[in-house]
C-alpha positions in Angstrom: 84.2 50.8 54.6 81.3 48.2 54.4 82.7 44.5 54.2 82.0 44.2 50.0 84.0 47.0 49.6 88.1 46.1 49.1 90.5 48.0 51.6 93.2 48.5 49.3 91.3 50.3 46.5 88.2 51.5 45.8 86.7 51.0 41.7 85.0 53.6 40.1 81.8 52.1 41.0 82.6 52.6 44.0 83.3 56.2 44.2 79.7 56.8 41.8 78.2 55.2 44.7 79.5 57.9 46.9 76.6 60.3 45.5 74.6 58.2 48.2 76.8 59.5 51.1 77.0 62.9 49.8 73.4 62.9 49.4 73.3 62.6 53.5 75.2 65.8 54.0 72.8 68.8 54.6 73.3 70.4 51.2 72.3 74.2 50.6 69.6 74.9 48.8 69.7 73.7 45.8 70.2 76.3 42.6 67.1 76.9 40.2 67.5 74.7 37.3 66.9 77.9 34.8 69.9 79.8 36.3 73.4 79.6 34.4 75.0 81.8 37.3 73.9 79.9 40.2 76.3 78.3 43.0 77.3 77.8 46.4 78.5 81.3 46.7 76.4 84.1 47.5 77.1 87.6 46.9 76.4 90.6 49.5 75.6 92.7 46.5 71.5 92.8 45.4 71.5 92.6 41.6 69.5 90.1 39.0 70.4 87.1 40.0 67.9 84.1 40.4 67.6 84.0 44.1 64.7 86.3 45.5 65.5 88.0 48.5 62.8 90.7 49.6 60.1 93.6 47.9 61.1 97.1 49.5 59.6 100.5 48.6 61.2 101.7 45.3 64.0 103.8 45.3 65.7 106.2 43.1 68.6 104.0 41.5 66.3 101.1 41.4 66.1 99.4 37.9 62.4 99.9 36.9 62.2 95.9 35.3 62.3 95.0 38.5 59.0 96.9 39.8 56.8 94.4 42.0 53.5 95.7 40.1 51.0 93.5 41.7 53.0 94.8 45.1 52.6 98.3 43.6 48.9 97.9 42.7 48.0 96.8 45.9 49.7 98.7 48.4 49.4 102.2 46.0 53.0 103.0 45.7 56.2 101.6 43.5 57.5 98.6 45.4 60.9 96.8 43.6 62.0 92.7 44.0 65.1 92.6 45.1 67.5 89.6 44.4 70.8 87.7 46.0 73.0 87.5 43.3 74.4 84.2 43.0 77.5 83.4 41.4 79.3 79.8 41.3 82.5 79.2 42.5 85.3 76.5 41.1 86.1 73.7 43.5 89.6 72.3 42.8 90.5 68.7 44.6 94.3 67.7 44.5 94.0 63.6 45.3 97.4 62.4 46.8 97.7 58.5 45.9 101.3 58.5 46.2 103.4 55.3 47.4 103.2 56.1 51.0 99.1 56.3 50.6 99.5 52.8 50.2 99.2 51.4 54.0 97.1 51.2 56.6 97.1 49.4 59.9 93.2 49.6 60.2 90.5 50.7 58.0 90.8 51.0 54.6 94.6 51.9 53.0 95.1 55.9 53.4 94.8 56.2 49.3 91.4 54.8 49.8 90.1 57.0 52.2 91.6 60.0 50.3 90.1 58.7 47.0 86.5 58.3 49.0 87.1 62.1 50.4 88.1 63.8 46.9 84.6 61.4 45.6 82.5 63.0 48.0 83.2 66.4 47.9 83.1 66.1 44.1 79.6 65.3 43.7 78.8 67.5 46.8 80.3 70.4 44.7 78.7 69.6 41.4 74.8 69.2 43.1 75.4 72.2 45.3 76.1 74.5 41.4 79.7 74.8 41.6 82.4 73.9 38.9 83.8 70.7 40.1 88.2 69.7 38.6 90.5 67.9 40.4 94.6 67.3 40.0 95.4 63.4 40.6 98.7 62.5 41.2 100.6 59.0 42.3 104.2 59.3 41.9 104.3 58.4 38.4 101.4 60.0 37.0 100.0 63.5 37.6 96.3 64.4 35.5 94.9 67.4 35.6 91.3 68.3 34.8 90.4 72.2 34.7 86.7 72.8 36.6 83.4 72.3 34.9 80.1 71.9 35.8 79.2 69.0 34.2 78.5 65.4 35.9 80.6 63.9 32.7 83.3 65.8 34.2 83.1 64.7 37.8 83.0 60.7 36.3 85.7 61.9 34.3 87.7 62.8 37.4 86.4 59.7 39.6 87.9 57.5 36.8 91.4 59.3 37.1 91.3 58.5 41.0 90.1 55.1 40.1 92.8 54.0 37.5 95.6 56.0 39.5 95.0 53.6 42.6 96.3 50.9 40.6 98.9 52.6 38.7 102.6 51.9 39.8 104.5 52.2 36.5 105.9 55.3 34.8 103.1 57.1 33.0 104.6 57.9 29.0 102.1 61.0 29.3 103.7 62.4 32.2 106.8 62.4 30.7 105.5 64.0 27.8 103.7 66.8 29.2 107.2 67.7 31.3 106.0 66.3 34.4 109.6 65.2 36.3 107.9 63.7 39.4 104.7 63.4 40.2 104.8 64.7 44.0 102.5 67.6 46.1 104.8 69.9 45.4 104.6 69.3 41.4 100.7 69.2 41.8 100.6 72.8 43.9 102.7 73.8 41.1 99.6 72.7 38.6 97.4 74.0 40.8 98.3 77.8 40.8 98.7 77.5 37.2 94.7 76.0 37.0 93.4 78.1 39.9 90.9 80.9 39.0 91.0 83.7 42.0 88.1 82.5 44.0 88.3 79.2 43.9 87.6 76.6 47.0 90.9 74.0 47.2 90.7 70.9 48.7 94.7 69.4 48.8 94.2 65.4 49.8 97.1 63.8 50.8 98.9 62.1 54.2 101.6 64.9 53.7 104.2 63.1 54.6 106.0 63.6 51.6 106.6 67.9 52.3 109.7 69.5 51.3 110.8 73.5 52.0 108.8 74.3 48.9 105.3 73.2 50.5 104.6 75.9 52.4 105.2 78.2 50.4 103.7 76.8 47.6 100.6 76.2 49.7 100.5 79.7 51.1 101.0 81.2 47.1 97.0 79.4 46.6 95.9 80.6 49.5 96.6 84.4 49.2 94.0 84.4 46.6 91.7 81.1 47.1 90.2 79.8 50.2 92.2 76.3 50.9 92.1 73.6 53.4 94.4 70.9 53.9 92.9 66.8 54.8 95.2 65.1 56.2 95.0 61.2 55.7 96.0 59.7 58.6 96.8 55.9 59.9 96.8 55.6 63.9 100.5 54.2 64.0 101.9 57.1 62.0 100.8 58.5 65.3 102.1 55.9 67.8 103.2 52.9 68.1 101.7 49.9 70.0 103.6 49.8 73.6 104.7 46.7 72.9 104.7 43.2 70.8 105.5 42.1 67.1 103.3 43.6 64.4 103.1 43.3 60.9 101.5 46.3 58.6 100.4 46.2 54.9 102.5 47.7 52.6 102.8 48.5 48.8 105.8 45.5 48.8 103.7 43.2 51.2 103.4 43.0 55.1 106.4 44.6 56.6 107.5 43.1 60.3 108.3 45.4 63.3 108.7 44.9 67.1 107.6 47.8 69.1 108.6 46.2 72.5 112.7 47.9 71.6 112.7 50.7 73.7 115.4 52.2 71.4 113.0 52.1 68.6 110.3 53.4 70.3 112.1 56.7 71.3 113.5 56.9 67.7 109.9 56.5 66.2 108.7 59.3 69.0 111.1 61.6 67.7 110.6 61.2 64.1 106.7 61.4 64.5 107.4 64.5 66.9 109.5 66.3 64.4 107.3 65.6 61.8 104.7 67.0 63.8 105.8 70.2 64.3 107.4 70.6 60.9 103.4 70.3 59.2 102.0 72.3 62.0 104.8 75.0 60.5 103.8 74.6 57.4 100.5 74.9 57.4 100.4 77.9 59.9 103.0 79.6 57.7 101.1 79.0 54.4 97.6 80.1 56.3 95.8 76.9 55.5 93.4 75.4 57.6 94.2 71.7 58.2 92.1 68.4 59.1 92.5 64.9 59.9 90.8 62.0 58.7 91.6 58.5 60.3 91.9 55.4 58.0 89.2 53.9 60.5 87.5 56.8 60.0 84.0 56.6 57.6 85.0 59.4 55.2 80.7 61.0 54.9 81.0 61.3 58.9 84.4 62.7 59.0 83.4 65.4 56.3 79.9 65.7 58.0 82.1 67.8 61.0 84.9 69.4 58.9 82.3 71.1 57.0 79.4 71.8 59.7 75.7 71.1 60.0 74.7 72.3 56.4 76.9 70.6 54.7 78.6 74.1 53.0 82.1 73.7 51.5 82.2 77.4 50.6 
């Protein structure tokens, strides 16, 4: 978080800026501008898609369009282009900015950090050919936006993020469309409903919030999409200073605590054990591959290891 930046939100012009830190991840190459079909994903199969792959000697089966006749002219027999069929994939984000996003003891608040991941890999998604939608939810408020690959769209979805930082009342259109409470579990819920088989899910939240419906709910995505779970995290969620009085930014103001009480010490332990091993649970039952980002964290470097050298989030 550079110092003009805010800690507790991030605008929309702030999350268009992004483009210039997903511009620094190694990108695939990128799709030919001609090609309606092209994305990150690449098939195994040869066909007629817009990526060349190789000329081989032609062989019966071979379609005859795609004889090489310069290659045949010149080496005196039927030589055939062969392709990589390319085929685009839809990228669904689910943003967490829930009430307990809305803290931090260092860095930037957790519902920053999450907004500044979901920003990222949105117009990562959308440059590398993919369709790009997103489920935003706060609490109140839960938006959904189906996949398209269109940059209107992603600004379309950056804005959601943006306004649902600053949200805290009870959204009218929530209510309308049936929506009881805006949680992870509700947006899941959306989320197999919006899903096409196939698609790459991204679920953005601190996860604190998980019921006996999460994992199951998570594993129901990923029996037929790839998903990956990025955990928001603050340090003291973690641990607690050894001792001394601290005070820590809160959605009601700066809340007061004294870490020097051994009794409240072990009782923090405990709770951030159990909570441990309850998430590790999850995610192992659901078979979803989970991440941590720290609220100290710079979000472009923390993504620049969870998704490798080339920057691929297929």
């Amino acid at each position: 978080m550079t110092p003009e930046e805010p800690a507790t939100h991030i605008p929309l012009s702030g999350l268009i800026r992004l483009q210039a830190d997903a511009r620094a991840l190694k990108l695939p190459a990128a799709r030919p501008v001609r090609s309606r079909q092209a994305g990150l994903q690449r098939s195994p199969r040869r066909g007629r898609g817009m990526a060349f792959a190789e000329v081989r000697q032609y062989q019966p089966g071979d379609d005859i369009r795609s004889i090489d006749w310069r290659v045949t002219a010149r080496r005196q027999s039927p030589h055939t282009k062969l392709y990589e069929e390319e085929r685009e994939r839809p990228v669904l984000l689910l943003c967490d900015l829930g009430p307990s996003l809305f803290f931090a003891s260092t860095g930037a608040y957790k519902q920053v950090r999450g907004a500044q991941i979901a920003g990222i890999l949105a117009w990562l998604a959308l440059w590398s050919g993919d369709q790009v939608g997103g489920i935003v939810f706060n609490g109140n408020e839960l938006t959904v936006q189906r996949p398209a690959r269109r940059k209107k769209s992603v600004l379309q979805f950056l804005e959601t993020v943006a306004r649902q930082q600053r949200s805290t009342h009870h959204s009218s259109a929530v209510a309308a469309a049936g929506v009881e409470n805006a949680t992870l579990d509700t947006a899941l819920r959306e989320a197999r409903r919006v899903a096409h088989t196939g698609s790459r899910i991204f679920v953005i939240s601190d996860f604190l919030t998980i019921t006996s419906e999460t994992s199951r709910l998570l594993g129901s995505l990923a029996r037929h999409n790839t998903v990956s779970a990025l955990r928001v995290v603050d340090p003291l969620e973690l641990k607690l200073p050894e001792s001394g009085r601290f005070a820590i930014a809160g959605e009601d103001g700066p809340v007061w605590f004294d870490s020097s009480n051994p009794r409240f010490q072990r009782a923090y332990a405990d709770k951030v054990r159990l909570h441990t091993e309850a998430l590790e649970e999850c995610f192992r039952t659901a078979g979803v591959q989970p991440a941590s980002v720290m609220t100290g964290d710079q979000p472009a470097l923390a993504l620049q290891a969870l998704l490798g050298p080339r920057g691929h989030i297929g």
